[in-house]
C-alpha positions, 0 to 999 in steps of 0.5 A: 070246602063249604064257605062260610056264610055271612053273620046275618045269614046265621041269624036268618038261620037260627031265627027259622029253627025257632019257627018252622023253617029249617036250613038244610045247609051245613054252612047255613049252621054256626059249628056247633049246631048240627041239623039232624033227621030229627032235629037240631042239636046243639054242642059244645066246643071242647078246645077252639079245634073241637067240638063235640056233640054227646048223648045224640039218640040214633034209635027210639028206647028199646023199652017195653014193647019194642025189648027183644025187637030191632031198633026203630028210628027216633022220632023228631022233635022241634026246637033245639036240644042241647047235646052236651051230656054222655048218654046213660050206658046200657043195663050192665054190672059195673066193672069198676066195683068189686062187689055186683053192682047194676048201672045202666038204663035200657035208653041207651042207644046215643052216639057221641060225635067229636069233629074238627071245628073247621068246615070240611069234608072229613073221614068218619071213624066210629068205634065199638067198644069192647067188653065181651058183649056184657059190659062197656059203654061208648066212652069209658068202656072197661078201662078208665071211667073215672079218668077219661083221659086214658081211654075215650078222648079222642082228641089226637084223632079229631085234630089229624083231620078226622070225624070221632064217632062212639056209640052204645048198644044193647049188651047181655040178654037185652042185647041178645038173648035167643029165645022161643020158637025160631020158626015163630015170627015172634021169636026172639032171634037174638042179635040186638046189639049188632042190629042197633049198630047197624042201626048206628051206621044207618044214622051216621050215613044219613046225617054225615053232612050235618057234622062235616063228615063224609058219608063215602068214607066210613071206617068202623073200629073196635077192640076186643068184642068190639073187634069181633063186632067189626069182622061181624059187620064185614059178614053181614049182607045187610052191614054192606054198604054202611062204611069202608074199611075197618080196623079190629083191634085184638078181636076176641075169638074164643071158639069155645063159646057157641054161636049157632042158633041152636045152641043159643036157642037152648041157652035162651030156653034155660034164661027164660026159664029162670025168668018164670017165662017157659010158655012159647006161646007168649015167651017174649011177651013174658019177658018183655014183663020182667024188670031190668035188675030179674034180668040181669040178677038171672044174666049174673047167675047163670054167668051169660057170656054172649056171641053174635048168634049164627043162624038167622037172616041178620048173620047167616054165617059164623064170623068165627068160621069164615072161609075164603067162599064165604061173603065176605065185605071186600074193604080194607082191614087193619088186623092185629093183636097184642103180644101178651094178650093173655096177660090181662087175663090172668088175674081174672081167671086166679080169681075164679079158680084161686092161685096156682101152684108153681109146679108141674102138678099145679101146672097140671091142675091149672090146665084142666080147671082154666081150660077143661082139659082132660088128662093126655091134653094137659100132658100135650100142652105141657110139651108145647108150652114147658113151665120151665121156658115160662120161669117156672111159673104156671100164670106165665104159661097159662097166659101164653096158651091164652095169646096163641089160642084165642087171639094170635093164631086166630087172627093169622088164620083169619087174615090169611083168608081175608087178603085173598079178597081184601088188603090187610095190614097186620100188626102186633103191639109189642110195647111191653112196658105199656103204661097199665095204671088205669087198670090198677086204678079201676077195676078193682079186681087187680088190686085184689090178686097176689099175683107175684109180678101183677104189676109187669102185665106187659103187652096185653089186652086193651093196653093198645087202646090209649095209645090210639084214643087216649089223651094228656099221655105225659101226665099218665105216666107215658115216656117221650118213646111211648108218646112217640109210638102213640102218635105214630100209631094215631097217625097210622089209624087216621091215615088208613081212614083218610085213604084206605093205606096206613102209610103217610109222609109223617111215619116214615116207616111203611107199614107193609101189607100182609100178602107180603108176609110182612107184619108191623111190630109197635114197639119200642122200634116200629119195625116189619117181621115175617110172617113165620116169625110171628107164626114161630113165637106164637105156636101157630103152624107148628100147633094150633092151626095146622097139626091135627095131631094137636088140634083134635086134643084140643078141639075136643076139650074147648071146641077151638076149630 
């Protein structure tokens, strides 16, 4: 522990950032004063345990020559600037707003920082968020952005001892379009995103001292995209070394989605296209020319949907296709998945396609529009999942295929190859009466769908989100149960940052690791199920990973393995 310094000295101290001088010292700085590689920033306190320090650049704007480039480093400044307003989100459509509705400016590569008040030596833990790689910010993401009390208020974190940090990064095209000639030095690779969190790390590590962190214990969390971020840095050579351990919250593994070189290149080609920039010669010279609302009135159009791109010296590997002799970080992971992950998508996809029929014709027809099935998949699909063990209701069966196949499954294959080589801790968040108004209340899209029993969205994606990072949770319709299993969830998170274990004297329930065949259910009682189990309820061994009768049908229709 750093001893504070005596009144005096402080005023020495403030004295000399006005001049020339500087105090490279943590305890030399009042608490809300952070000294960083470019200078000094100012924070306020959020409560007297808390402060916090919001909108801090860690990259210079990815704006006209350095669009379509990888991060560069701020410049200093002298002087102090305040740093108490959440920088702007990056260019997106507003989740929040029915109708399209462009927000965000292309400077929007900052940080936000929440640290205990007391001095220290804490664990760091920075999130990423979510929102397929097109949408979400550092503090609202999807869920939430009017009431931030449901999603971005790490304040539970920050008091059991740890250092909360989120960060923006590019999204869309701006984040990573390929484009141009791959051999071209030129060319636009991609990958911009995951470059700025890198970039992010970089930062954090060099300046952990100046906010009391540890820059020898960094945990990188995420969910959904942002999960898929975390397993990404964990394969990437050039992410090793830039944190610890990681924990991915129902990453998202649609297979159907391309991640190559090739394919992104072709993809980049028709964007480009549309842009009015075809020429190779000067292609991104041409983009770079294009005002943020062409680019992402073209991203809206042509419905881009990106993935970290496979290929490139910045990610040689698929994430999405690891194998146990791939490089591969060998830190600690917290792995793990929400029962009824599909659930959240359903009313999106009834939106797109219109409502299905409760029949085994609408089933049918469901199957193929959603999935693009052909017709002896369909009659597969319908054998493994019967409408009639869904309450006859086609969502129902829809929105389980969606759980076992992109989320469940995946994750149990993939952590079977990660704990050859890593200690995994998987859960599943089984809270099926999870609080959800803040989607309701949000995202417009809910209140749109007649969804016979759209109000029971169960245990699904992004609903564990606020039990972790949420915050007043009596006040947002949370049960004395509920609150319990947050804090204890939050106490299982923190741990694992702290010591690279979830365990803790305060759960008194042992979270076991997964090369015991064991997995944690957070319910309404914490309690390990086997492996098998979990593997059963989801159709994994008996379907989705091992039977090759099932998986080529399938593989041939949306590309699963």
């Amino acid at each position: 522990m750093k001893k504070r310094f005596s009144t005096s000295l402080c005023l020495v101290c403030l004295i000399t950032i006005i001049g020339t001088a500087s105090c490279n010292d943590r305890g030399e700085l009042p608490n809300d004063l952070m000294n960083t590689t470019e200078g000094y920033y100012k924070g306020k306190f959020e409560s007297p345990s808390i402060i916090s320090f919001k909108g801090v650049p860690y990259a210079k704007p990815p704006i006209k020559d350095l669009r379509f480039e990888n991060p560069v480093k701020p410049n200093s400044f002298s002087g102090t600037r305040q740093a108490n307003q959440i920088g702007a989100v990056c260019p997106q459509f507003d989740p929040n707003q029915l109708l399209p509705t462009m927000i965000g400016e292309e400077d929007c590569l900052s940080l936000n920082i929440f640290r205990p008040s007391a001095e220290g030596e804490y664990p760091i833990m920075v999130w990423i968020h979510g929102g397929g790689f097109t949408k979400g910010d550092s503090m609202h993401s999807l869920h939430g952005a009017e009431n931030l009390s449901w999603y971005g208020q790490p304040y539970r974190l920050v008091d059991s001892g740890i250092v909360f940090i989120s960060i923006n990064y590019r999204l869309g095209v701006f984040g990573f379009l390929a484009s141009g000639d791959p051999l071209e030095e030129d060319a636009a690779n991609g990958n911009y995103g995951l470059s700025d969190q890198q970039q992010a790390l970089k930062w954090i590590r060099n300046n952990a001292n100046s906010f009391d962190g540890d820059p020898n214990n960094i945990t990188i969390f995420g969910e959904s995209s942002g999960g898929l971020s975390v397993l990404t840095h964990f394969s990437m050579p050039s992410s090793d070394g830039l944190f610890n351990r990681g924990i991915i919250q129902s990453g998202i593994y649609d297979y159907s989605q391309s991640s190559n070189l090739d394919d992104a290149i072709a993809f980049g080609k028709i964007i480009s296209e549309e842009l009015g920039c075809s020429q190779l010669s000067d292609q991104k010279k041409c983009l770079k020319s294009k005002s943020k609302e062409e680019i992402l009135t073209i991203q809206l159009q042509l419905n881009y949907s990106p993935y970290p791109v496979a290929g490139i010296n910045t990610l040689e590997i698929n994430p999405l296709k690891i194998s146990d002799t791939d490089f591969f970080n060998s830190a600690d992971l917290i792995v793990g998945t929400n029962s009824e992950e599909g659930n959240f998508f359903t009313p999106i996809n009834e939106s797109i396609y219109g409502k299905s029929e409760n029949s085994e014709l609408g089933y049918s027809l469901a199957l193929k529009k959603q999935l693009l099935l052909d017709n002896s998949t369909v009659e597969i699909m319908k054998t493994v999942y019967p409408l009639t063990t869904h309450d006859n209701k086609t969502h129902k069966a829809l929105s389980k295929i969606t759980t076992d196949a992109f989320y469940a499954c995946p994750t149990l294959k993939l952590s079977r190859i990660l704990q050859k080589k890593n200690k995994v801790y998987f859960y599943t968040f089984d809270d099926r009466n999870a609080p959800y108004a803040h989607i309701l209340g949000t995202w417009p899209l809910y209140a749109t769908i007649p969804l016979p029993d759209k109000f029971n969205i169960g245990a699904s994606h992004t609903l564990e989100i606020s039990y972790v990072l949420g915050d007043k949770l009596d006040q947002l319709g949370f049960s004395k149960g509920q609150i319990l299993l947050a804090n204890k969830m939050t106490d299982y998170w923190s741990t694992f940052a702290k010591f690279g274990n979830p365990n803790s004297l305060h759960n008194t329930f042992n979270w076991n690791s997964f090369d015991q065949k064991k997995i944690l259910s957070l319910g309404d009682t914490i309690t390990n199920i086997n492996v098998t189990e979990y593997s059963i309820n989801h159709n994994c061994d008996n379907f989705w990973l091992f039977n090759q009768k099932f998986a080529k049908y399938f593989e041939a229709s949306i590309n699963l393995n």
